[in-house]
C-alpha positions as CSV (number, residue, x, y, z in Angstrom):
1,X,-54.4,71.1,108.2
2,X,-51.1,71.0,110.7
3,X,-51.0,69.6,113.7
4,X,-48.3,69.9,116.3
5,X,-48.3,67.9,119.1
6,X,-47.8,69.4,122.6
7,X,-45.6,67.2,125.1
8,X,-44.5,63.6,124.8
9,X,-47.1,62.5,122.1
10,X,-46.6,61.3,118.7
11,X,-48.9,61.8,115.6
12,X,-48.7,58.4,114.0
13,X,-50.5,57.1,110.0
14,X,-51.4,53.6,110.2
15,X,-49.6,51.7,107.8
16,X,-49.6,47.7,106.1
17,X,-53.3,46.4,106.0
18,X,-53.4,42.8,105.0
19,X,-56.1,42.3,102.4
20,X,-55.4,38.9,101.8
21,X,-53.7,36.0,103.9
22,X,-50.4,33.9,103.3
23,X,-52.8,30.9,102.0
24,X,-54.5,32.9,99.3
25,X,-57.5,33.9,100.8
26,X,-58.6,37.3,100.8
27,X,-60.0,38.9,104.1
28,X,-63.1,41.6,104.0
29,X,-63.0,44.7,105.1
30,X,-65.2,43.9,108.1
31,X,-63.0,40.9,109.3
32,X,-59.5,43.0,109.2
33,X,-57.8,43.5,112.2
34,X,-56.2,47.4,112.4
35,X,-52.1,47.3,111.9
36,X,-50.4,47.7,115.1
37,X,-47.5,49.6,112.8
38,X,-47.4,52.9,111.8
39,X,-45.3,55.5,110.1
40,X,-44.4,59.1,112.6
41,X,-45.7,62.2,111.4
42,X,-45.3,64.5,114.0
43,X,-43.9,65.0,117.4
44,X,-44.0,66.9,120.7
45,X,-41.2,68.6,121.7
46,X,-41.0,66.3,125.1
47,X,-42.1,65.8,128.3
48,X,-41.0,68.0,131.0
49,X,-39.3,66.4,134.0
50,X,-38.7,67.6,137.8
51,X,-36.4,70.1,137.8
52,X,-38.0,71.5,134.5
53,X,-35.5,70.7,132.0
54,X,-37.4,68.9,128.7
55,X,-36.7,65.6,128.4
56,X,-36.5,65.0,124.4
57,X,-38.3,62.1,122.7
58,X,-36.4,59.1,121.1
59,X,-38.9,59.3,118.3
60,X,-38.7,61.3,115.0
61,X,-40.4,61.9,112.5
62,X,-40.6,59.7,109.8
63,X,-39.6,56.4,112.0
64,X,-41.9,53.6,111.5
65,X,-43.0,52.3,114.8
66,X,-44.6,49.3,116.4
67,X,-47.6,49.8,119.1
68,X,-50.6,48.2,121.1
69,X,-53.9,47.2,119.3
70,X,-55.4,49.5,121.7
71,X,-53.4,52.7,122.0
72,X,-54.0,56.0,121.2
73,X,-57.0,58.3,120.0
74,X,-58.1,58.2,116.6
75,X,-58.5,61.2,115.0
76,X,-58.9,62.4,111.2
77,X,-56.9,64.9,109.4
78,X,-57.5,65.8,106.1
79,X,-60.3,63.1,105.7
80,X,-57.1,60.5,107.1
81,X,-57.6,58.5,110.3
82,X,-54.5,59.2,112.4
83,X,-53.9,58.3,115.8
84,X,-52.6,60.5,118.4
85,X,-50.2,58.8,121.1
86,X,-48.1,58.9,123.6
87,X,-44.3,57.7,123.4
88,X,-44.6,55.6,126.3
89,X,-47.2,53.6,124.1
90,X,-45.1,53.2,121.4
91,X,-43.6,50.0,121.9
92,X,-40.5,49.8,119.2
93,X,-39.1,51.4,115.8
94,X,-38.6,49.6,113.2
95,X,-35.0,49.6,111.8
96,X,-34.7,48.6,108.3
């Protein structure tokens, strides 16, 4: 299945689950805490501003990105949870 997203909104794949901590110990699936980092799949085109020129998002596909432990809408694709956000929730890329 494709998915585009329409506007300023960004598909993003969670990515780097810890499974076990720094000391050793490993953590249970019911314990872990979702990643807050992700890797872009897909994105709008941009929002649209007042005088109707699109404004293009800084985002692209492929970046890996940094956002709040509450943002977005999960949503499966594939039998994959992804989660649909905006770019304003995004709150950095990662630069390697």
């Amino acid at each position: 299945m494709k998915i585009r997203p329409l506007n300023d909104r960004v598909l993003v794949l969670r990515i780097g689950e810890i499974e076990k901590t720094p000391g050793g110990i490993f953590v249970p699936d019911t314990a872990k805490e979702k990643p807050q980092e992700g890797k872009v799949v897909a994105v709008g085109p941009g929002k649209w501003d007042e005088n109707g020129k699109r404004i293009p998002l800084e985002v692209k596909k492929g970046d890996r990105v940094l956002f709040g432990k509450y943002t977005g809408n999960e949503i499966k694709i594939d039998g994959v949870e992804h989660l649909m956000m905006r770019e304003d929730d995004i709150l950095g890329i990662i630069e390697k």
